[in-house]
N, C-alpha and C positions, 0 to 999 in steps of 0.2 A: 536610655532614650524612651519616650512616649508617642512617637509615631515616626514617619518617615516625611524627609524636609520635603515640601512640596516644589515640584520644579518653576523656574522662574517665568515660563508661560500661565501660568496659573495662577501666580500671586494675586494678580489683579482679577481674577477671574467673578471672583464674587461683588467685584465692583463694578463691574459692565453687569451681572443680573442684576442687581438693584437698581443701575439705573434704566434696563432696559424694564423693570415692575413697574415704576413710575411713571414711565411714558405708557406702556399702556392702561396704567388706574389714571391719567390723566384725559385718556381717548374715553376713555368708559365716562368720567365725570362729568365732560364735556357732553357726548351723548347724550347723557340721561337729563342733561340742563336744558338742551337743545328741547330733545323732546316735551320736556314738561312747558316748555315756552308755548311751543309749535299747538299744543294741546289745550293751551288756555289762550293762544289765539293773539298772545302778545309776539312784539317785534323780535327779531335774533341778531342781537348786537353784542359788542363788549360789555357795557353798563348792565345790560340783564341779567347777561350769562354770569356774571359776577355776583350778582344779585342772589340769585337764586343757588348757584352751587360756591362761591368762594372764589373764582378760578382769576386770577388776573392774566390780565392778556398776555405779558410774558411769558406766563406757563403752559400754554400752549403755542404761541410763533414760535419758540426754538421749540415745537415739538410734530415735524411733519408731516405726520398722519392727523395729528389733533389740530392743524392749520390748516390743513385742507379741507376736514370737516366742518371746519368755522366757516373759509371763505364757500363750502356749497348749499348754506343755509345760511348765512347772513342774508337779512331781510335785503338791507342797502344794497349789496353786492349782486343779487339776486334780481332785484328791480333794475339795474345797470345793466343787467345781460339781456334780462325782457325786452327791456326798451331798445338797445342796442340791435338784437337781434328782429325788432318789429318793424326798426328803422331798417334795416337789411332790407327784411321782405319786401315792404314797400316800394324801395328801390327801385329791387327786381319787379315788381310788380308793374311801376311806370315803364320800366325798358323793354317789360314786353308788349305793353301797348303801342309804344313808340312804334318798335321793330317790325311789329303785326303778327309775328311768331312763336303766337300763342302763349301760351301760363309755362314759366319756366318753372321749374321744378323748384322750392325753396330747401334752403338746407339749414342747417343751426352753425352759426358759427362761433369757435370759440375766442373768447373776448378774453383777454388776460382781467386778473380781478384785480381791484384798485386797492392795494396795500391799505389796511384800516388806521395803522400809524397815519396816517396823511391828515385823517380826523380828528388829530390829539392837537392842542394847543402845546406852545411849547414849552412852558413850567413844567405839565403833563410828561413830555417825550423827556425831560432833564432827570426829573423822576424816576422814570422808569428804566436811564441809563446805569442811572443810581443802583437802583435796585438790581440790574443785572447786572452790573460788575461788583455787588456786593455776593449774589451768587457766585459766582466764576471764583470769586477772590476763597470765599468759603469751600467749592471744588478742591480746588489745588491745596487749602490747607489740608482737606480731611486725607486728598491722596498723599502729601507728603505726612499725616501722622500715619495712615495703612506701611507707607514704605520703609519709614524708621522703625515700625512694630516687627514689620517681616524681615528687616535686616537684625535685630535685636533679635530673635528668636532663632535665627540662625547664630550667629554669634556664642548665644547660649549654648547650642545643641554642639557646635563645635567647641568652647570651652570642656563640657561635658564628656565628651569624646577623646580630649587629653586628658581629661585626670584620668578615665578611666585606661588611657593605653598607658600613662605613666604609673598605675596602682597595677595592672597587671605585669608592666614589667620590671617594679621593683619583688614581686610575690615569683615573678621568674629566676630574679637574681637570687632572690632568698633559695627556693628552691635548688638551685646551681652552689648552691656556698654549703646547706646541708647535703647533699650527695656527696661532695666533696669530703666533709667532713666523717661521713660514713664511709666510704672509700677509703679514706686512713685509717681510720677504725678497724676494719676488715684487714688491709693490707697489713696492720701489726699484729692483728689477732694472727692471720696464718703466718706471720716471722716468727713469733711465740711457740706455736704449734712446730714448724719444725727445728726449731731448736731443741723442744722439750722432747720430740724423735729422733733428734741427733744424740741428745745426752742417753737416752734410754740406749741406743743402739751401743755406744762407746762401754756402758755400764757392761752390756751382753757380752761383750767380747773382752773384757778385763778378766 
């Protein structure tokens, strides 16, 4: 054998870090796309951020640190909270005229962001279901090839393991059949031996 079988917690183990690399070279990508937007002063949408680093939107919604990064820089979504949150103030700001009791203290409220899918035409969203179930689909092949590899490699390590218990213990048998066979070797050699001290002795006393 060439190493020891890896226990079946593990098998997968090098398939959670890759996917966990990916999610974050995909946080980083998006970052640095963001940034160079934010820097030249353009809008922070899907169509840009594409634009500029490759990334489709898919690739970062199922990835949720890189979708929250999206939705707190998106331009759109960002102007929804401004305004959302000016409308607040304001609000408050009539009621405390109203009330007479004085400037109530304003606070930031948080506004749930408005899913960017909503923005997609629907050929668009048909597409993109496309596309994700053509990942998912391509997922489960590459796990069930990792899992046929790792049962295949076992398989082997255990064939391997039988020929050698059955070459050792045919080299046992052998071993067991020449002792044997030198044991009668021996056992007639000393019959011989006293016989030939019998005849001597009978010679002596004639």
């Amino acid at each position: 054998m060439t190493g020891q079988t890896s226990s079946p917690g593990d098998q997968y183990a090098h398939l959670r870090a890759n996917a966990a690399a990916q999610k974050r070279a995909t946080v980083d990508r998006l970052s640095q796309a963001i940034t160079q937007l934010e820097a030249e002063g353009r809008p922070v949408n899907t169509f840009t951020i594409k634009e500029v680093s490759g990334l489709d939107y898919m690739a970062y919604y199922r990835n949720r640190d890189a979708f929250q990064l999206f939705q707190e820089h998106s331009t759109h979504l960002r102007k929804e909270r401004e305004q959302k949150q000016a409308k607040h103030q304001e609000a408050l700001r009539r009621d405390s005229r109203k009330t007479g009791r004085g400037q109530t203290a304003s606070h930031t409220v948080k506004v749930p962001p408005r899913d960017p899918l909503l923005d997609y035409k629907r050929p668009r969203l048909v597409e993109l279901l496309h596309q994700a179930r053509a990942e998912r689909d391509e997922a489960r092949q590459q796990l069930r090839t990792e899992r046929v590899k790792a049962e295949q490699h076992v398989q082997a390590e255990q064939a391997e393991l039988e020929q050698r218990y059955h070459k050792l213990l045919q080299e046992h048998l052998s071993c067991g059949i020449t002792i044997a066979k030198l044991e009668a070797q021996v056992a007639e050699y000393l019959a011989f031996l006293e016989r030939f001290r019998s005849s001597l002795q009978r010679e002596e006393h004639s």
